[in-house]
Structure formats: structure tokens, C-alpha cells
C-alpha positions as CSV (number, residue, x, y, z in Angstrom):
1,X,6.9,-24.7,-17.8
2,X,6.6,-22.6,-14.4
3,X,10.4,-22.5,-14.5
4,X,10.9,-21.1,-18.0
5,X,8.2,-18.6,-16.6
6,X,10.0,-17.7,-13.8
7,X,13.0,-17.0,-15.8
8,X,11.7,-15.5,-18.6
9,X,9.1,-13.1,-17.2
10,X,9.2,-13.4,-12.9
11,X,6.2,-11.3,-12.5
12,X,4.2,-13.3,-14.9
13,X,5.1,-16.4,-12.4
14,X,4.0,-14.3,-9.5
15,X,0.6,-13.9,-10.9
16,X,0.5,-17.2,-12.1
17,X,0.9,-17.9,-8.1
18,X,-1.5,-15.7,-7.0
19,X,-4.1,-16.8,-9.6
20,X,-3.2,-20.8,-8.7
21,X,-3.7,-20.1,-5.0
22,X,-6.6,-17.6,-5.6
23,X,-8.2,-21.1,-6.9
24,X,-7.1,-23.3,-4.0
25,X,-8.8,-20.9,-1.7
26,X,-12.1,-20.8,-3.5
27,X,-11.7,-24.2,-3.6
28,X,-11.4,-24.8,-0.4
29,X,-14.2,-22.1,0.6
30,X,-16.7,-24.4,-1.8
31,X,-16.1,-27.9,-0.3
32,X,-18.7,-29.4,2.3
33,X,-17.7,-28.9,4.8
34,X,-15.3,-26.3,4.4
35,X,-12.0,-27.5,4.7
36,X,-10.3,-25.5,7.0
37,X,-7.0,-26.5,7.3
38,X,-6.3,-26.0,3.9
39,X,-7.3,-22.3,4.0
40,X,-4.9,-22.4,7.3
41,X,-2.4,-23.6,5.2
42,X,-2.7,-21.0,2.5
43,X,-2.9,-17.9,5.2
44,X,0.3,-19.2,6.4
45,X,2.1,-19.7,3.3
46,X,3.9,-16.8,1.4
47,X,1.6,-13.8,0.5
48,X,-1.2,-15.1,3.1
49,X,-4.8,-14.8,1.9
50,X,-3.8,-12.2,-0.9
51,X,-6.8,-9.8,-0.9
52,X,-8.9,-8.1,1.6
53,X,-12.8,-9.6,-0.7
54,X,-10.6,-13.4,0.3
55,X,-9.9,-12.2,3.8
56,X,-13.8,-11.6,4.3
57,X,-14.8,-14.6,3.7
58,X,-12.0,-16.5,5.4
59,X,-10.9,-15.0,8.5
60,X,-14.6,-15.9,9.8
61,X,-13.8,-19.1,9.3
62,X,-10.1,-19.4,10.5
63,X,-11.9,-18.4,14.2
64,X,-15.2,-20.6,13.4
65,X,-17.5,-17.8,13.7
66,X,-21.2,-19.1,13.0
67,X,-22.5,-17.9,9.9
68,X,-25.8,-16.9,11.9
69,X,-23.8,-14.7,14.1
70,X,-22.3,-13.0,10.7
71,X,-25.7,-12.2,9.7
72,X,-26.6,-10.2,12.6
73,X,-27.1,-6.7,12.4
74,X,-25.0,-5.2,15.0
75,X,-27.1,-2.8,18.0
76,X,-26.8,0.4,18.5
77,X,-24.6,1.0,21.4
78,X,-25.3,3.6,24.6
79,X,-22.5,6.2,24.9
80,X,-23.6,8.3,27.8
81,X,-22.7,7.3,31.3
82,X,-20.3,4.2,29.8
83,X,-17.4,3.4,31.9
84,X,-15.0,2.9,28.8
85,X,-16.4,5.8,26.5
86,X,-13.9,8.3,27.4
87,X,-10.9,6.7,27.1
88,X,-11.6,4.5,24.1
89,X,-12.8,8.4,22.9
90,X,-9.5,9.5,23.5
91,X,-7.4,6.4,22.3
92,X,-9.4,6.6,18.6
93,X,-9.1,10.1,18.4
94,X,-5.0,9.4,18.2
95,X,-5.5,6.8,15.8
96,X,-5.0,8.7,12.8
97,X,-1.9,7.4,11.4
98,X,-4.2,3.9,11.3
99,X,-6.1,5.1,8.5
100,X,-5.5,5.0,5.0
101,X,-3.2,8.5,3.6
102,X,-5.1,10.7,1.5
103,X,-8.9,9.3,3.2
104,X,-11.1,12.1,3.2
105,X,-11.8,13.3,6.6
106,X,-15.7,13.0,6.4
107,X,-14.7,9.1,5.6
108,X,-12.1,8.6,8.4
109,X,-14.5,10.5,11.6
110,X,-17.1,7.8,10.0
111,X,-14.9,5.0,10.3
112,X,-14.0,6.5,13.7
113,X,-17.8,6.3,15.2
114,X,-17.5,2.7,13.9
115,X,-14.7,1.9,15.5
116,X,-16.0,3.3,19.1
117,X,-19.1,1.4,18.6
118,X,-18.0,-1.8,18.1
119,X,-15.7,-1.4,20.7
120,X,-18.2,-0.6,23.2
121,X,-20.7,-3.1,21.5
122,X,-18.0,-6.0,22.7
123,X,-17.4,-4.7,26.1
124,X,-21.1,-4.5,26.6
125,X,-21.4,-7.3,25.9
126,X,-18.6,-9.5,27.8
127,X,-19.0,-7.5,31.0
128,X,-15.9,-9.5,31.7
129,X,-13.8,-8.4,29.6
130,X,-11.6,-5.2,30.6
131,X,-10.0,-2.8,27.9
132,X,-6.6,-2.2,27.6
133,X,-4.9,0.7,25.6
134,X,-3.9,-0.8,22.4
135,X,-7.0,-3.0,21.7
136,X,-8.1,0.0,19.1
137,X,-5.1,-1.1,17.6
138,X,-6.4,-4.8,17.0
139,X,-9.9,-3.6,16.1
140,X,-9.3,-0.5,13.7
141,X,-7.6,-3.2,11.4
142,X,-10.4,-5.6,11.5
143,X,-13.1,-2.6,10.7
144,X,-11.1,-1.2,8.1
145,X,-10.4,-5.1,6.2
146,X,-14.2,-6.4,7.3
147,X,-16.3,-2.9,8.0
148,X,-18.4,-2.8,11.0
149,X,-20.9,-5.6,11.1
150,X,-18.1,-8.8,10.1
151,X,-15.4,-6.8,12.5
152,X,-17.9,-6.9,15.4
153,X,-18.6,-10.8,15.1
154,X,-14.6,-11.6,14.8
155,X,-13.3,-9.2,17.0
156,X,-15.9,-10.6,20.0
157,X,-14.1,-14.0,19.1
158,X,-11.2,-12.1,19.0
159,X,-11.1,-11.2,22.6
160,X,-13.3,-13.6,24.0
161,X,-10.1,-16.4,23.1
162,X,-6.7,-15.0,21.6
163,X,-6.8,-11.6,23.4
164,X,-9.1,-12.6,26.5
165,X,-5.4,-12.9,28.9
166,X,-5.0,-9.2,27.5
167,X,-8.3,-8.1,29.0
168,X,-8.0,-9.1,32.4
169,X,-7.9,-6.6,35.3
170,X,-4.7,-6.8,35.7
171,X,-1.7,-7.5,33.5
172,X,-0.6,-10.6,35.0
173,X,-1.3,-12.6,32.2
174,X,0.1,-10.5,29.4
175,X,3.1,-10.1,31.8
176,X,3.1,-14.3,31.8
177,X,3.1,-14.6,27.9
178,X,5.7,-11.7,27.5
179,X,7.8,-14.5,29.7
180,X,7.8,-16.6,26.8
181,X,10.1,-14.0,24.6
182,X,13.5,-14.8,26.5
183,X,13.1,-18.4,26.8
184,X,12.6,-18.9,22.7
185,X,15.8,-16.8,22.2
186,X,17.8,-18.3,24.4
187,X,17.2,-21.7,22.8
188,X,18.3,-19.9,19.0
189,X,20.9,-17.5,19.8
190,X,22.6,-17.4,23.9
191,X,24.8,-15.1,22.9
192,X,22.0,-12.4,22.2
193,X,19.9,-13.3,24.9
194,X,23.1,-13.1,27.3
195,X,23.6,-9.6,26.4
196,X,20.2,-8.8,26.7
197,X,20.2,-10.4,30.5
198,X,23.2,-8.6,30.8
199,X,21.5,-5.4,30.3
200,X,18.2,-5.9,32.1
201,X,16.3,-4.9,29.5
202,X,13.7,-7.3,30.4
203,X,10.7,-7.7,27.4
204,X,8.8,-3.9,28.1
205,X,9.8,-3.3,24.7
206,X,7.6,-6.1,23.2
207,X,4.4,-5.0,24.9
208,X,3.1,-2.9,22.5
209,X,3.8,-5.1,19.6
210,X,2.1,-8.4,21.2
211,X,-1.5,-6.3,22.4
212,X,-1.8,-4.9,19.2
213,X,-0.9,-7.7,16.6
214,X,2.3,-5.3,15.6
215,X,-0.7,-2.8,14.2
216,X,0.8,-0.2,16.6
217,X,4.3,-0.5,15.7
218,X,3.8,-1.0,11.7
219,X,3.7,1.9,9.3
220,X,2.6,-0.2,6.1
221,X,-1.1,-1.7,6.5
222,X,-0.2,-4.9,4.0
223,X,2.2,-6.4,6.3
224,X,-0.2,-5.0,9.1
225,X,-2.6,-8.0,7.2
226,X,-0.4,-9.8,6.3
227,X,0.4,-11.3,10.1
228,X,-3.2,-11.3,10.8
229,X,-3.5,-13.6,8.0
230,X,-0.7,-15.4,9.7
231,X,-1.5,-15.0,13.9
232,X,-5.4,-15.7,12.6
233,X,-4.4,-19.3,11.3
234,X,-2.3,-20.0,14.1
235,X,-2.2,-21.0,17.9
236,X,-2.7,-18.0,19.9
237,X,0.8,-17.6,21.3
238,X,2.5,-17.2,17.6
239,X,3.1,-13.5,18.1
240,X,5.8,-14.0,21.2
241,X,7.9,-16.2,18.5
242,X,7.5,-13.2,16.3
243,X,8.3,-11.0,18.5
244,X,11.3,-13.5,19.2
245,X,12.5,-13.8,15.6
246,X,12.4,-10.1,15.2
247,X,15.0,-9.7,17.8
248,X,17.0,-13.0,16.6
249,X,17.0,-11.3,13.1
250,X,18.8,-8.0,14.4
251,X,21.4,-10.4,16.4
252,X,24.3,-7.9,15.0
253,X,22.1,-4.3,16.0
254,X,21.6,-5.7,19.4
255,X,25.4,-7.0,20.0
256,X,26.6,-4.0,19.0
257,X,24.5,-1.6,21.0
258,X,26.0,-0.4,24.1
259,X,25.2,-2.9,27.2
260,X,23.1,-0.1,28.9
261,X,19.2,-0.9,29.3
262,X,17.9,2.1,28.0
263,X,20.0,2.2,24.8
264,X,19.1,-1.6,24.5
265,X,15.2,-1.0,25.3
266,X,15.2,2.1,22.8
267,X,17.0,0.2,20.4
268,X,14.8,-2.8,20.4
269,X,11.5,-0.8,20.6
270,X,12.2,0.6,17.3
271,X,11.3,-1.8,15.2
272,X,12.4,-1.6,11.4
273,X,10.0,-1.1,8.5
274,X,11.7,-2.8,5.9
275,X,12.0,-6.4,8.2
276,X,11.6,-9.4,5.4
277,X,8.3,-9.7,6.5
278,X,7.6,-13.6,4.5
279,X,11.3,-14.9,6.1
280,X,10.3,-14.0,9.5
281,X,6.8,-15.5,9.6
282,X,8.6,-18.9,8.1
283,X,11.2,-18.5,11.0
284,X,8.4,-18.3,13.4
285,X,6.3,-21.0,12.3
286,X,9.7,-23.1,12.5
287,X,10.6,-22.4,16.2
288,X,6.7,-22.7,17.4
289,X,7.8,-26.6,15.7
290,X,10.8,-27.0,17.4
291,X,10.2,-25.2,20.9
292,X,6.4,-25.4,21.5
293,X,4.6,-23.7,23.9
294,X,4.3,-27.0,26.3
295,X,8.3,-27.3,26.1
296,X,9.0,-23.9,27.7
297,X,5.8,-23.3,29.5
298,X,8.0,-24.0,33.0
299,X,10.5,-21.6,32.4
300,X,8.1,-19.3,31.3
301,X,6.5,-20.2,34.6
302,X,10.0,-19.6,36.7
303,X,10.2,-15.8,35.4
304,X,7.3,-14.9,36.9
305,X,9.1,-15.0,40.5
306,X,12.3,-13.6,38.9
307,X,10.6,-11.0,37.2
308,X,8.5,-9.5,40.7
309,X,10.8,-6.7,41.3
310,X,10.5,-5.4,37.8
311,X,6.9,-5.5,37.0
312,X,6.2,-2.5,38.9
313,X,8.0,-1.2,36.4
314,X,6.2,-3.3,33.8
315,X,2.8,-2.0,34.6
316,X,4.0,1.5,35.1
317,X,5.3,1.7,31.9
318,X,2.2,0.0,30.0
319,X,-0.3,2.7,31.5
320,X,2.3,5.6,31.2
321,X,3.5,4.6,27.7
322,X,7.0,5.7,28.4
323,X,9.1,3.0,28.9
324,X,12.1,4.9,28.4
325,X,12.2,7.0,31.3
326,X,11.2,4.0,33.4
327,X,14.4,2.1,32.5
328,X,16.6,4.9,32.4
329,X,14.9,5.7,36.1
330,X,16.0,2.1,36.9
331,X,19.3,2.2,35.7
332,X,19.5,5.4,37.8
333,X,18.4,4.1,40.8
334,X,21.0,0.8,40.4
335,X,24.1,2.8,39.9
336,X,23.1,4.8,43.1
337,X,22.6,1.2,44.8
338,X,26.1,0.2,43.8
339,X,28.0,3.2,44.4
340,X,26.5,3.5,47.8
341,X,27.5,0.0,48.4
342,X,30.9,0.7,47.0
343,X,30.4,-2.4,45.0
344,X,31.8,-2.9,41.5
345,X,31.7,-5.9,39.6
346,X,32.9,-7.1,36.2
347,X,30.4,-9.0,34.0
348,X,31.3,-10.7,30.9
349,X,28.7,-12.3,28.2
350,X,29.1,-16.0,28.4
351,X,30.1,-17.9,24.6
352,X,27.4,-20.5,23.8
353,X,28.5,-23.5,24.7
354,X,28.5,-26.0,21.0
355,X,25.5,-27.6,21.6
356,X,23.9,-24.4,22.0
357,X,25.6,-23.4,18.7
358,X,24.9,-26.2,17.1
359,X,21.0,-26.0,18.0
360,X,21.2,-22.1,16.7
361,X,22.6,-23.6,13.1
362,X,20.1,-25.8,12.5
363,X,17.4,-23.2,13.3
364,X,18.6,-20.9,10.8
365,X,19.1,-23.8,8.5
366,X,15.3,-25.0,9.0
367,X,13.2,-24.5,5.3
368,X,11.9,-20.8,4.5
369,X,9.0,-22.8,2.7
370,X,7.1,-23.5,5.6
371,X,6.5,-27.1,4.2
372,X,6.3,-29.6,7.3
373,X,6.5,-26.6,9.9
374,X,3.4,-25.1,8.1
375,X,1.9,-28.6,8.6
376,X,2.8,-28.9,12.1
377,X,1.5,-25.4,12.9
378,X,-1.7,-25.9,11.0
379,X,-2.1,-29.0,13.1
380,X,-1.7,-27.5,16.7
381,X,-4.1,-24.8,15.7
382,X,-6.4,-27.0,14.5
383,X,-6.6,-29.2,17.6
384,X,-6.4,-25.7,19.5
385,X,-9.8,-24.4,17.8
386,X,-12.6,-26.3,18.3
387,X,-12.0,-26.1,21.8
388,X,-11.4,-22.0,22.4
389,X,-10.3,-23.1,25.8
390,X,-7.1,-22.1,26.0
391,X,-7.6,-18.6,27.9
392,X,-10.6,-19.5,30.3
């Protein structure tokens, strides 16, 4: 019957979808106790957790937040003589783009109070816990889906776990999961991530998009939700292998750019609108299956030492916000090195070997349907969760 439906009329299928896991949700909601995975499961799968009235009552549970601590009534938060007022002040008043077109301006400076208080409310209360310019970015999606008292409960989970190596005084850490991103292409695609060693670009281009969740870098607030649905029900470390599959995805815009790290890190850092947003989170899930975290942690590990010379560069760009200029500074500086040196050198991209080829095939022939992957990913998360331990 679904298949004459899908034929016949394709958006009366679609609704019949949306309706059927509408009803699994619930479900799932109304069973003692709640049974989690399954609403894991259905964030995961295609078209997430379909509504923002679903996402309100499951994202609390997706990061275990006690129903007590939803109840609370948030405090009112002291403003003057705050060490993080002013630039949280600044960084919300340039948040405009994050809110809704067409909101009425009385609406969006209310929304914007909010959003400073609940930031402030968090810091206050994890005194260590640091803020870092982009974590509006995280929050102003969580008010606007939850509103203020819900998004202060999840975003304190929030950053007390999945975003706590984010809010350390230094970047070290964020640096250290960044590390991740070249490893996971190289397994896919050597060719790509050959070119991109080739060019130094290094992964300063993927800094904005792993702070924020991609809410910084995304125009369209549904697929903003959509991979919150997604990075929500997974282990905390599933935005690097979207950040990976992004890049894998625009294999021919990257091969084709011109081997020069600023036209590579320009390119890159301009991520497309129009990415096949459902594909891409199915990719992911795949490669977290096939390369886990524990399988490239070491050579995640060995970048740190390669990478020492560069994250000057790394940390300048984060608080500076201009990445360009510090790579085209870079590049700059190298040529001078080299021609001083009178030095000149000839470097070609190596060609996968097969086995490498062959692992990149069956990658890209792995299911879109997110059937055992989604399993497998539900399963790590799951073990992952009760614990909350895995940013100390």
C-alpha cells in the first residue's frame, strides 16, 4: 500500500511518514521508563525529531536532564561588575542574522536579554567554565527552539559535557578535536586530503563550524535543528565527521582549487547552503562506524606535535576572526623563507594506493538509510551518556 502511495501521490507518503514516526516518538516518550534509544534512533533518522513542541520534550531527555531541574525557575542574573557581560554584550548584539526574518524588533531585543542571561546564568554558575566567541551561537538556537527556562537546563548540560573541551582557558582542546578532521579524510579519500596537506591549509577553517554546532555558518534555521537533532543523539565528537564529510562531499571543488593555502582555506570556509543535508548526516553516522573515535585517537594525538608551529596561528586566528589574512600572512612569510634560501622544490600529490581506493569505495557505497550504522551510533552514545565523563 505505502508503495502505491508513494507513486501515486509522494507527498501524501511523506506525511504518512511524518505522522507514523510522529507516533513512534510519543510512543516512546509514554513508555516506563522512557525508552531512549528509540527516540535516539528517530533524531538520527531522516527528518530528525520533525517539530520544535517534539524537540521540547526530547532533547531533555537525549542529555538526561532531571525533570526536577526542568522545573526550576531560572534566577535572575547580576550584570554589573560581571567579567563576561561585555563581550557576551557585544557578541549578541551581532547576532542578528540568528533570528527569525520579519521578527519584530521589540520581540528579537527580548529574546536578546534572554539570551545574555542565560549565558551569564551558566557561567555563574560553573565558575569553571570559560566563554569562547561562538558559544551565543550554540545557545541562541536552544533559546529560540526551548525559550529561556528549558534552554538554561540543557545548555548547562550542554557545556558542562559536549562543549566543556570548548570552554577551557585555552584552546588546546578544541585544537586536539580539530585533529580529528584530517585523520577521517585521509581514511575516505587520500587524494583530497594529499592536496590539502599539500597546501597547508591545516583545519582553521573548521573552527567556527565545530564551536558553534554549524549555527554560525548556516543561513537556514531547519537544518540549523536539524543537526542538533542529530549531534544531540550522538557521541560528542560527531560534528568533526561532519565537518569531515562536508569536505569529502566537495572532493571535485577542492581538487580543483588552486594548491595555494589561502584560496584552499577561503574555499573550504565557505560552506554551501544547499549541502544534501539528510545524505551527509547518513555519511557521518557511517564513518563514526567504520573509523571510531578510539581507532584514530593516536594520530589524532601525533598532530598535536606536528601541528606546534602553526597553532600560533590557530589561536590568533580564532580570537581575531580573520583567518584569511593569517594564512595569506603565512604563505607570505614561507615564500620569503624559500627564496632567501634559494630553495625550490617540486611537490606532486601522491595517487591512493588500491587499498586506499578500495576502502574509499566502500565508504561511499555504505547505506544512506542509516540502518545498522544508526544502530551502532545509537549504541556508543548510549554507553557514552550515563557516564558524562568523557570531557572531565
Amino acid at each position: 500500500m505505502d508503495d502505491e502511495v508513494t507513486v501515486s501521490d509522494p507527498s501524501r507518503y511523506r506525511e504518512s511518514r511524518r505522522k507514523r514516526k510522529s507516533a513512534d516518538i510519543a510512543q516512546a516518550l509514554g513508555a516506563s521508563p522512557v525508552d531512549v534509544a528509540a527516540l535516539r534512533r528517530m533524531a538520527i533518522s531522516e527528518g530528525g525529531l520533525l517539530t520544535d513542541e517534539i524537540r521540547c520534550r526530547v532533547w531533555p531527555r537525549l542529555l538526561n536532564v532531571p525533570l526536577q531541574v526542568l522545573d526550576q525557575e531560572p534566577e535572575t542574573v547580576e550584570r554589573e561588575n560581571n567579567k563576561d557581560y561585555n563581550q557576551v554584550l557585544l557578541d549578541v548584539q551581532r547576532s542578528l542574522r540568528r533570528f527569525p526574518p520579519g521578527m519584530p524588533d521589540e520581540q528579537r531585543e527580548g529574546l536578546q536579554e534572554e539570551l545574555i542571561d542565560i549565558i551569564l546564568r551558566v557561567l555563574k554558575r560553573n565558575s569553571q567554565l570559560h566563554y569562547y566567541q561562538g558559544y551565543h551561537d550554540i545557545v541562541v538556537t536552544f533559546l529560540l527552539v526551548l525559550g529561556e527556562r528549558l534552554a538554561t537546563a540543557l545548555v548547562e548540560k550542554l557545556s558542562t559535557h559536549h562543549l566543556r573541551d570548548f570552554m577551557d582557558p585555552t584552546m588546546d582542546n578544541t585544537k586536539h578535536i580539530l585533529n580529528y578532521l584530517m585523520p577521517i579524510i585521509e581514511r575516505v579519500n587520500p587524494e583530497v586530503h594529499d592536496f590539502m596537506q599539500q597546501a597547508e591549509v591545516g583545519t582553521v577553517f573548521a573552527l567556527s563550524w565545530l564551536i558553534t554546532w554549524f549555527g554560525h555558518v548556516l543561513s537556514d534555521f531547519r537544518h540549523v535543528v536539524r543537526l542538533y537533532d542529530f549531534f544531540l543523539a550522538c557521541h560528542p565528537l560527531m560534528p568533526i565527521y561532519f565537518a569531515a564529510v562536508i569536505v569529502l562531499y566537495r572532493e571535485e571543488e577542492v581538487l580543483e582549487c588552486e594548491c595555494d593555502m589561502a584560496m584552499v582555506h577561503h574555499m573550504l570556509s565557505q560552506i554551501p547552503q544547499d549541502l544534501p543535508y539528510e545524505t551527509l548526516i547518513s555519511r557521518a553516522g557511517d564513518l563514526f562506524v567504520q573509523f571510531p573515535p578510539s581507532e584514530l585517537a593516536k594520530e589524532a594525538a601525533s598532530h598535536d606535535s606536528m601541528a606546534t608551529s602553526t597553532f600560533k596561528d590557530f589561536d590568533l586566528a580564532s580570537t581575531q576572526q580573520r583567518p584569511d589574512s593569517v594564512l595569506r600572512r603565512r604563505r607570505r612569510q614561507r615564500q620569503a623563507a624559500l627564496e632567501s634560501a634559494a630553495a625550490s622544490s617540486v611537490v606532486t600529490v601522491a595517487r591512493p594506493s588500491a587499498a586506499r581506493r578500495f576502502v574509499r569505495l566502500a565508504v561511499m557505497g555504505l547505506t544512506v538509510a542509516l540502518g545498522a550504522a544508526a544502530l551502532a551510533v545509537v549504541n556508543s552514545a548510549l554507553e557514552w551518556a550515563p557516564k558524562l565523563d568523557l570531557f572531565p
